[in-house]
PyMOL Python script that loads the backbone (N, CA, C, O; Angstrom):
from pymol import cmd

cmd.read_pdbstr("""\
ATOM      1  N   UNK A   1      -5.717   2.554 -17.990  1.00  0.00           N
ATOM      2  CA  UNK A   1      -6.005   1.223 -17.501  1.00  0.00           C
ATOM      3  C   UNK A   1      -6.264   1.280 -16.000  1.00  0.00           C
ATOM      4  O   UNK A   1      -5.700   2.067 -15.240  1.00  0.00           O
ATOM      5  N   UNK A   2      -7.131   0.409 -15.660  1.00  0.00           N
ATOM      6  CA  UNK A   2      -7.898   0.538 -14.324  1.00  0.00           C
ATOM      7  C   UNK A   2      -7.368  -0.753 -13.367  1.00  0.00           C
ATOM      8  O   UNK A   2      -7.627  -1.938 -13.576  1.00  0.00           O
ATOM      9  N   UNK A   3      -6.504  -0.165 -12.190  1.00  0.00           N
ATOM     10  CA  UNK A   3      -6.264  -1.116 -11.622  1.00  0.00           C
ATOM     11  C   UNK A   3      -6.742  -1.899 -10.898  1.00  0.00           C
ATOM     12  O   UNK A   3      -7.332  -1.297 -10.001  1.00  0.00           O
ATOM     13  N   UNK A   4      -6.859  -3.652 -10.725  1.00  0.00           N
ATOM     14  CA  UNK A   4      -8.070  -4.014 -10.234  1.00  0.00           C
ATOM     15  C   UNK A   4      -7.420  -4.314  -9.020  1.00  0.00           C
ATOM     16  O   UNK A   4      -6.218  -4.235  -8.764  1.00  0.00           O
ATOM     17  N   UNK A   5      -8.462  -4.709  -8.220  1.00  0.00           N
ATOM     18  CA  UNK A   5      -7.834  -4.662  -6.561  1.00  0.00           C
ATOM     19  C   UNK A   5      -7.830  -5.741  -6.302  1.00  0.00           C
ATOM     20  O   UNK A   5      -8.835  -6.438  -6.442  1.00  0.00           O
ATOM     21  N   UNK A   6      -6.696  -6.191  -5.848  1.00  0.00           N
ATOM     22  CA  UNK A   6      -6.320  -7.605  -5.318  1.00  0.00           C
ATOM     23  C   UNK A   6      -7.243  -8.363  -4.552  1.00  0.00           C
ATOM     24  O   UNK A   6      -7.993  -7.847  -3.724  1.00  0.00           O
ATOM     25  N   UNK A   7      -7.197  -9.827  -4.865  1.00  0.00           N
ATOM     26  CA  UNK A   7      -8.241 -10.914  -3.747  1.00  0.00           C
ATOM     27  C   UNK A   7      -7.267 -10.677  -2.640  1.00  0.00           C
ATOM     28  O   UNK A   7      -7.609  -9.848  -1.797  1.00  0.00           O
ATOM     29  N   UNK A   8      -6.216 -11.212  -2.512  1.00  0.00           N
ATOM     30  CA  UNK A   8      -4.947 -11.302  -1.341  1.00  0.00           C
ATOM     31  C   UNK A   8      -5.974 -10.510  -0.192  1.00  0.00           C
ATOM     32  O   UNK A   8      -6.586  -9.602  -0.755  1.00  0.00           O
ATOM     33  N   UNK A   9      -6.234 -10.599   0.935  1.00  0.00           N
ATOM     34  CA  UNK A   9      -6.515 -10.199   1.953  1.00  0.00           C
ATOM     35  C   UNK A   9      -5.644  -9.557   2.711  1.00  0.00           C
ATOM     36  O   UNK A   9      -6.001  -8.568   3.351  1.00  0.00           O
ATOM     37  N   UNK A  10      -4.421 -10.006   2.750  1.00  0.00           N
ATOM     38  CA  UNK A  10      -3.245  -9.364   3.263  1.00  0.00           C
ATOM     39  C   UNK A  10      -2.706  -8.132   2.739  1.00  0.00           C
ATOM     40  O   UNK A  10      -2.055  -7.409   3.493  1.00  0.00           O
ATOM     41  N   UNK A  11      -2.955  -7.719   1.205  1.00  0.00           N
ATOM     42  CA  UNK A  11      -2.926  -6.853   0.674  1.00  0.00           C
ATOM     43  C   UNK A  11      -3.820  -5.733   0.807  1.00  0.00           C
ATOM     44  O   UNK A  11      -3.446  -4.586   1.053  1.00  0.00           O
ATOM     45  N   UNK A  12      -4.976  -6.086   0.642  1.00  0.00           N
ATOM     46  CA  UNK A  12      -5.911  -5.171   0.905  1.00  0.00           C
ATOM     47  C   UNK A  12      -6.153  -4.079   2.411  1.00  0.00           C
ATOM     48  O   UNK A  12      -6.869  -3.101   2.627  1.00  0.00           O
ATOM     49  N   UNK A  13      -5.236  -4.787   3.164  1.00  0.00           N
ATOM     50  CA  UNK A  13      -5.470  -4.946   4.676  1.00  0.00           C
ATOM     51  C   UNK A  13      -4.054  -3.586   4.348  1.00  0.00           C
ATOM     52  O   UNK A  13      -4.078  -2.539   4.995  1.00  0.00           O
ATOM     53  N   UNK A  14      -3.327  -3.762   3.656  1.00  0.00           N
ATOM     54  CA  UNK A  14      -2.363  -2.761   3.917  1.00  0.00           C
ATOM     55  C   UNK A  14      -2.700  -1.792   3.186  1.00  0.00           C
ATOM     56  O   UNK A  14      -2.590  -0.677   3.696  1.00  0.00           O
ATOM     57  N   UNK A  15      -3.210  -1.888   1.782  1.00  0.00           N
ATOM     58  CA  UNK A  15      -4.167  -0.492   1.368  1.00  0.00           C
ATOM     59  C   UNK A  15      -4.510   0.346   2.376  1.00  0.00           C
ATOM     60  O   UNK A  15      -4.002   1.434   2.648  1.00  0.00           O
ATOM     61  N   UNK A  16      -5.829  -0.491   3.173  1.00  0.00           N
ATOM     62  CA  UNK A  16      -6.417   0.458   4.419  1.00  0.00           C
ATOM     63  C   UNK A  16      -5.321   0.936   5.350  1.00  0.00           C
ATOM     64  O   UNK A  16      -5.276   2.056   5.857  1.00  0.00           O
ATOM     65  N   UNK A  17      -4.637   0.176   5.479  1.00  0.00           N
ATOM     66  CA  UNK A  17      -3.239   0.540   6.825  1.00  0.00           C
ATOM     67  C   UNK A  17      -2.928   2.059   6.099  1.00  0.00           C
ATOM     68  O   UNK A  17      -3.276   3.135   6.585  1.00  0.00           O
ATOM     69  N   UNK A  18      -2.124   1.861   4.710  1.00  0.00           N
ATOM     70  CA  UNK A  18      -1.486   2.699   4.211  1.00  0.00           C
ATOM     71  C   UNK A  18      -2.231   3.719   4.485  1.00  0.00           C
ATOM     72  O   UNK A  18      -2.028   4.320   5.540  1.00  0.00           O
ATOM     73  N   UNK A  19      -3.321   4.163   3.540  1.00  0.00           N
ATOM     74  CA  UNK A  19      -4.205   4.981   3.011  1.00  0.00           C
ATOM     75  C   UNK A  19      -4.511   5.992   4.199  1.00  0.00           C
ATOM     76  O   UNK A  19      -4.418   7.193   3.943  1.00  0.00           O
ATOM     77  N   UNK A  20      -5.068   5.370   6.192  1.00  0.00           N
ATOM     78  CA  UNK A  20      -5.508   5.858   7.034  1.00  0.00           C
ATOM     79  C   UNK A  20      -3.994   6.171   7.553  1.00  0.00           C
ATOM     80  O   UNK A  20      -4.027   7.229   8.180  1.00  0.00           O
ATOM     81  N   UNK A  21      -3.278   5.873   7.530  1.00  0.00           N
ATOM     82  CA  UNK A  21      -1.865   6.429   8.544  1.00  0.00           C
ATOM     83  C   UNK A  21      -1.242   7.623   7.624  1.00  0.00           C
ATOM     84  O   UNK A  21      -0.527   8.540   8.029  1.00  0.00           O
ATOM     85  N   UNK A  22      -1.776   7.345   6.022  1.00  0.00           N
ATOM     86  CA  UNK A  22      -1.224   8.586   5.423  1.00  0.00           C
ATOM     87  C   UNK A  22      -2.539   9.767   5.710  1.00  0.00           C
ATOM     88  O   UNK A  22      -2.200  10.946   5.616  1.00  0.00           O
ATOM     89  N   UNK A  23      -3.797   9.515   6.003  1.00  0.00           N
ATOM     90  CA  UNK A  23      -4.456  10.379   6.451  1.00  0.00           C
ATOM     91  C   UNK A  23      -4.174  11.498   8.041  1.00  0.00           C
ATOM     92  O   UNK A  23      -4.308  12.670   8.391  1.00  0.00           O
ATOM     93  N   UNK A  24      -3.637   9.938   8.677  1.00  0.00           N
ATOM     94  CA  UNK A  24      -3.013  10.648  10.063  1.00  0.00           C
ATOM     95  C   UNK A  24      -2.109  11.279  10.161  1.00  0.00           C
ATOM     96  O   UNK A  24      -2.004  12.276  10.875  1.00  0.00           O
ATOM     97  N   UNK A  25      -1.085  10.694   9.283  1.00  0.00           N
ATOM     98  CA  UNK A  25       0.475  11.579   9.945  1.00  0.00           C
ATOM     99  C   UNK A  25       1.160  12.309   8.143  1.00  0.00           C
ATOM    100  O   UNK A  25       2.168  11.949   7.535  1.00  0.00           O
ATOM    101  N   UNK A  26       0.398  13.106   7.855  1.00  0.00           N
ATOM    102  CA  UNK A  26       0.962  13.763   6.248  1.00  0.00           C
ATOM    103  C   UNK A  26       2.708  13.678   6.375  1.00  0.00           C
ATOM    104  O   UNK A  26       3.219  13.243   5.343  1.00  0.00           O
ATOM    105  N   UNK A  27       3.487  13.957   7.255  1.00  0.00           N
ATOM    106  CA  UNK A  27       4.633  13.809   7.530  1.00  0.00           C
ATOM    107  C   UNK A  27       5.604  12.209   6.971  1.00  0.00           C
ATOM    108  O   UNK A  27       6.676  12.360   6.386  1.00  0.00           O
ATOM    109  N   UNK A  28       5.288  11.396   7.131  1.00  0.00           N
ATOM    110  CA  UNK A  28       5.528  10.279   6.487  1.00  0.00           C
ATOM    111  C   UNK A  28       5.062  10.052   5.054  1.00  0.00           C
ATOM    112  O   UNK A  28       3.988  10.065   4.452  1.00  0.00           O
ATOM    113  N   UNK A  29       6.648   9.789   4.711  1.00  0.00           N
ATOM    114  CA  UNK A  29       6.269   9.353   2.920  1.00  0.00           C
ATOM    115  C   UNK A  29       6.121   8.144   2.404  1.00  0.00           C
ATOM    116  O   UNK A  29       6.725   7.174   2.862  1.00  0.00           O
ATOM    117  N   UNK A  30       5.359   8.077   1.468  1.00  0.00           N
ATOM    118  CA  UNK A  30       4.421   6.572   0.937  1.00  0.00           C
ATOM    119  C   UNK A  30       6.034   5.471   0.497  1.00  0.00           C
ATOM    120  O   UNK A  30       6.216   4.265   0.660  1.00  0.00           O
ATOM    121  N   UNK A  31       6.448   5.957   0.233  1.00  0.00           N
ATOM    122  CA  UNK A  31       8.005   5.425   0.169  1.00  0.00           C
ATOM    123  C   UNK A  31       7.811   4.473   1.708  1.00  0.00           C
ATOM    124  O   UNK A  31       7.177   3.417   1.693  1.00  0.00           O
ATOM    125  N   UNK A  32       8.347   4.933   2.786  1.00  0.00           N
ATOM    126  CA  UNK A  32       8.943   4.918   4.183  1.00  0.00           C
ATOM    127  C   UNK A  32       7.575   3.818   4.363  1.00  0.00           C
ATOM    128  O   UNK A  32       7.731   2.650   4.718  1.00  0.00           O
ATOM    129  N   UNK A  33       6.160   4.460   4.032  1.00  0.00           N
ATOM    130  CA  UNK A  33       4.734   3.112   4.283  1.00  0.00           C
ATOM    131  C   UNK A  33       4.738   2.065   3.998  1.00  0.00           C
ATOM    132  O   UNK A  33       4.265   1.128   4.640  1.00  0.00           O
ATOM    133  N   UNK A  34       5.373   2.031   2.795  1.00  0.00           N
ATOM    134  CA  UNK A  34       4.941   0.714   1.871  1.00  0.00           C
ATOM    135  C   UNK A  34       5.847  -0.072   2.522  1.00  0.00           C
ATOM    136  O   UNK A  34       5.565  -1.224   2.853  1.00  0.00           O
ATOM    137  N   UNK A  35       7.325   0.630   2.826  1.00  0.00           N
ATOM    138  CA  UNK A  35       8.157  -0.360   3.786  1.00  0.00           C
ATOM    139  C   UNK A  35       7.503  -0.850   4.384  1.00  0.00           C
ATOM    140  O   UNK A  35       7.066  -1.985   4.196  1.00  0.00           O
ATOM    141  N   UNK A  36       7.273  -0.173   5.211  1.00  0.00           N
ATOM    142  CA  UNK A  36       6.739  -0.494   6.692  1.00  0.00           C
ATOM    143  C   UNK A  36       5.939  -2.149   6.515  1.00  0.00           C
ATOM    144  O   UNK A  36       6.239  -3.301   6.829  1.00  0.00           O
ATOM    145  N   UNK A  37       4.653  -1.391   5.751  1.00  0.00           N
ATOM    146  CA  UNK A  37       3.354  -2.537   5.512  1.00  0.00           C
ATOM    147  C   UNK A  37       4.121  -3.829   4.783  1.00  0.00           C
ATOM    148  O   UNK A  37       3.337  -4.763   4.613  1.00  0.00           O
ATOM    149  N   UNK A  38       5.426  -4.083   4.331  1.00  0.00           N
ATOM    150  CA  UNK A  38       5.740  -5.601   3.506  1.00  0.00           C
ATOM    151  C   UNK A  38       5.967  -6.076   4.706  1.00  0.00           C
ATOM    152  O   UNK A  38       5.438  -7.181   4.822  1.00  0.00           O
ATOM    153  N   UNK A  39       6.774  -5.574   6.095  1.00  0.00           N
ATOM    154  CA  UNK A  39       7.152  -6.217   6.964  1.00  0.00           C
ATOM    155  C   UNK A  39       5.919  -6.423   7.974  1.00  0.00           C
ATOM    156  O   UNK A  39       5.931  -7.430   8.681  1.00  0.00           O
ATOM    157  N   UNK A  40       4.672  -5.353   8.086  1.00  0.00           N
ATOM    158  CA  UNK A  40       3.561  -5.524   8.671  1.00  0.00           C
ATOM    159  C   UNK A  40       2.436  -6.665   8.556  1.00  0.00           C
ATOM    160  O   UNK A  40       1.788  -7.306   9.383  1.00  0.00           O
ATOM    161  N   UNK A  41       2.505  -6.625   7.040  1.00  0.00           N
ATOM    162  CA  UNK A  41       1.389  -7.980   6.417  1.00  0.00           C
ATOM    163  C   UNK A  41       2.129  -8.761   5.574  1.00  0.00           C
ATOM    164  O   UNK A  41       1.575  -9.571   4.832  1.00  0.00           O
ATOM    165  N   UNK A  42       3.294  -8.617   5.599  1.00  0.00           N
ATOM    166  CA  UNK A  42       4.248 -10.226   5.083  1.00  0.00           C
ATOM    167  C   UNK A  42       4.188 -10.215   3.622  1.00  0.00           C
ATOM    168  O   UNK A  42       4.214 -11.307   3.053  1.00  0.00           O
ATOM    169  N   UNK A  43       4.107  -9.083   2.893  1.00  0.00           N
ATOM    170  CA  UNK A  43       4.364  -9.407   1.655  1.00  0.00           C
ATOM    171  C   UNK A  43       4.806  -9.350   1.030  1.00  0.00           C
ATOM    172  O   UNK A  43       5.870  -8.738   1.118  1.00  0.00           O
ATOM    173  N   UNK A  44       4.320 -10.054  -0.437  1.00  0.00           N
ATOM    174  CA  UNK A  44       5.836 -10.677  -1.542  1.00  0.00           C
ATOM    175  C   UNK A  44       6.457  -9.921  -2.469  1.00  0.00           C
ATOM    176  O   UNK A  44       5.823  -8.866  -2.450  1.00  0.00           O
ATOM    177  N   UNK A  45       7.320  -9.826  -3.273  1.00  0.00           N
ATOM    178  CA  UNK A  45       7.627  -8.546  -3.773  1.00  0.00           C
ATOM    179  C   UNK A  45       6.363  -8.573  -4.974  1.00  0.00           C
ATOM    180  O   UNK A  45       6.244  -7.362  -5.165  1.00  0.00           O
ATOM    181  N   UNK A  46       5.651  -9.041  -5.623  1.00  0.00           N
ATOM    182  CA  UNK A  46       4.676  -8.915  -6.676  1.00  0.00           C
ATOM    183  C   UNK A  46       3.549  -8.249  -5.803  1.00  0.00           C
ATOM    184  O   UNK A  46       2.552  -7.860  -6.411  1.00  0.00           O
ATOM    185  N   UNK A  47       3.604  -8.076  -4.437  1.00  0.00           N
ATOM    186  CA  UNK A  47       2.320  -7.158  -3.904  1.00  0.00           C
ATOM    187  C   UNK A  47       2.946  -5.826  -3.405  1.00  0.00           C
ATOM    188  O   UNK A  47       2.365  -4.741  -3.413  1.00  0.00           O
ATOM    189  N   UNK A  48       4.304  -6.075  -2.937  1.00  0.00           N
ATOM    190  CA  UNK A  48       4.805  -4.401  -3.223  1.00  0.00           C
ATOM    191  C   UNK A  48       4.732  -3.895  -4.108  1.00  0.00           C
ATOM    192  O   UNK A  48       4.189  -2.791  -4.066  1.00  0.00           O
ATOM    193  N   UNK A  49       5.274  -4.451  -5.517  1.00  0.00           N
ATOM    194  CA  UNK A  49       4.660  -3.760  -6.446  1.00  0.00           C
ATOM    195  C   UNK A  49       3.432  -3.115  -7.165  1.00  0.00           C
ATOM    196  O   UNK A  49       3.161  -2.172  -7.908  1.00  0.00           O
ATOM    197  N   UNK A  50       2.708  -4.411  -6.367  1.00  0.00           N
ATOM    198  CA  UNK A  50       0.886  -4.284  -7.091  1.00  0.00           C
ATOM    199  C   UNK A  50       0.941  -2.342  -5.763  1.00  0.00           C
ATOM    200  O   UNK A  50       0.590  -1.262  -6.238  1.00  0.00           O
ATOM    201  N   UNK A  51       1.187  -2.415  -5.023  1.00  0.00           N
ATOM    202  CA  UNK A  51       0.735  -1.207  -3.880  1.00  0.00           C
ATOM    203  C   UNK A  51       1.664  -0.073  -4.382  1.00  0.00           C
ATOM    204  O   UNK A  51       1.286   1.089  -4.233  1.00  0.00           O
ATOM    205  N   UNK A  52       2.987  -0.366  -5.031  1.00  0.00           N
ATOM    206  CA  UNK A  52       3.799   0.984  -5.220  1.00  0.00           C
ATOM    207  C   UNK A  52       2.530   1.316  -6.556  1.00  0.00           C
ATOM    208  O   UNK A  52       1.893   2.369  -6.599  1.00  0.00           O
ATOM    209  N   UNK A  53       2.383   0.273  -7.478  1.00  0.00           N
ATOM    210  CA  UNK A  53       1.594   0.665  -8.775  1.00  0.00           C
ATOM    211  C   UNK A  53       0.075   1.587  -8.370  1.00  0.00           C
ATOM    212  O   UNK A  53      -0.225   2.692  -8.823  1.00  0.00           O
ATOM    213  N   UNK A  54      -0.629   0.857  -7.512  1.00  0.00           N
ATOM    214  CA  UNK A  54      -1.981   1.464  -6.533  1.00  0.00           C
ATOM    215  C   UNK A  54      -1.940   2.689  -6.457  1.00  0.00           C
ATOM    216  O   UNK A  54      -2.806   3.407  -6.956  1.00  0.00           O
ATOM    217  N   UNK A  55      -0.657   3.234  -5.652  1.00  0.00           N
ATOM    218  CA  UNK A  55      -0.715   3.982  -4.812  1.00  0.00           C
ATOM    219  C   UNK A  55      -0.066   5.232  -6.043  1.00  0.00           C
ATOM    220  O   UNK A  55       0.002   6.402  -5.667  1.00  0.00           O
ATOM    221  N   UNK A  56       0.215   4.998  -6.950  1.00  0.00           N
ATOM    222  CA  UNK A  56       0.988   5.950  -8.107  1.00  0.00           C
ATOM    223  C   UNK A  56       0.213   5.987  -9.130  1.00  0.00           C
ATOM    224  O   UNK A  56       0.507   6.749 -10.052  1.00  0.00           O
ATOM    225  N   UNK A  57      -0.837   5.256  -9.196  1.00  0.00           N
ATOM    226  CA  UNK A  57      -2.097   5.734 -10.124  1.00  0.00           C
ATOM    227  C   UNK A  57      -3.568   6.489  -9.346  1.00  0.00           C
ATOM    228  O   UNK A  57      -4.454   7.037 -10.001  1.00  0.00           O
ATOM    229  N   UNK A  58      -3.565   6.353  -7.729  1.00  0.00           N
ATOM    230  CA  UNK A  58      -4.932   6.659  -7.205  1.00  0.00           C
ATOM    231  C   UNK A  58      -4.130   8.299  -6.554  1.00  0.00           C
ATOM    232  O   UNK A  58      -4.887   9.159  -6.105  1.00  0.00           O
ATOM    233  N   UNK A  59      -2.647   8.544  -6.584  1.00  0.00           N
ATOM    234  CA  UNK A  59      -2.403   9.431  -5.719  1.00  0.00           C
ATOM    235  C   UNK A  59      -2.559   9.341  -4.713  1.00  0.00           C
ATOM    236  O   UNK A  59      -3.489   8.580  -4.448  1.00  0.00           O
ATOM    237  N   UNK A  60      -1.789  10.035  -3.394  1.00  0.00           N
ATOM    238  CA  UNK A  60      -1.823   9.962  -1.919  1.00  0.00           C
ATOM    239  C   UNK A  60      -3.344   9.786  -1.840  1.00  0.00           C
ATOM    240  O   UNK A  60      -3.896   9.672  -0.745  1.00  0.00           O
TER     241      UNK A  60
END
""", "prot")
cmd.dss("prot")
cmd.show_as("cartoon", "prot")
cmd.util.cbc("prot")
cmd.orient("prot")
């Protein structure tokens, strides 16, 4: 099943956050990111989840 990508703008916005800071610093784990980005772009726990789910089907 193919995950579809959120309208939320705020979400999407942390995809890119995530995705390029895990390009920059391999040292930080997607764990420690996703923190980061709920408190960065304010979001709700149904979009942490939609990003833990993202990020565990597309791989780092």
């Amino acid at each position: 099943m193919a995950t579809v990508m959120p309208e939320a703008e705020h979400v999407q916005k942390a995809i890119k956050w995530i995705s390029a800071t895990l390009e920059e610093k391999d040292n930080q784990s997607l764990q420690s990111l996703i923190e980061k980005a709920v408190f960065k772009f304010d979001l709700s726990p149904k979009d942490t989840e939609f990003l833990m789910n993202f990020f565990r089907e597309h791989g780092k």
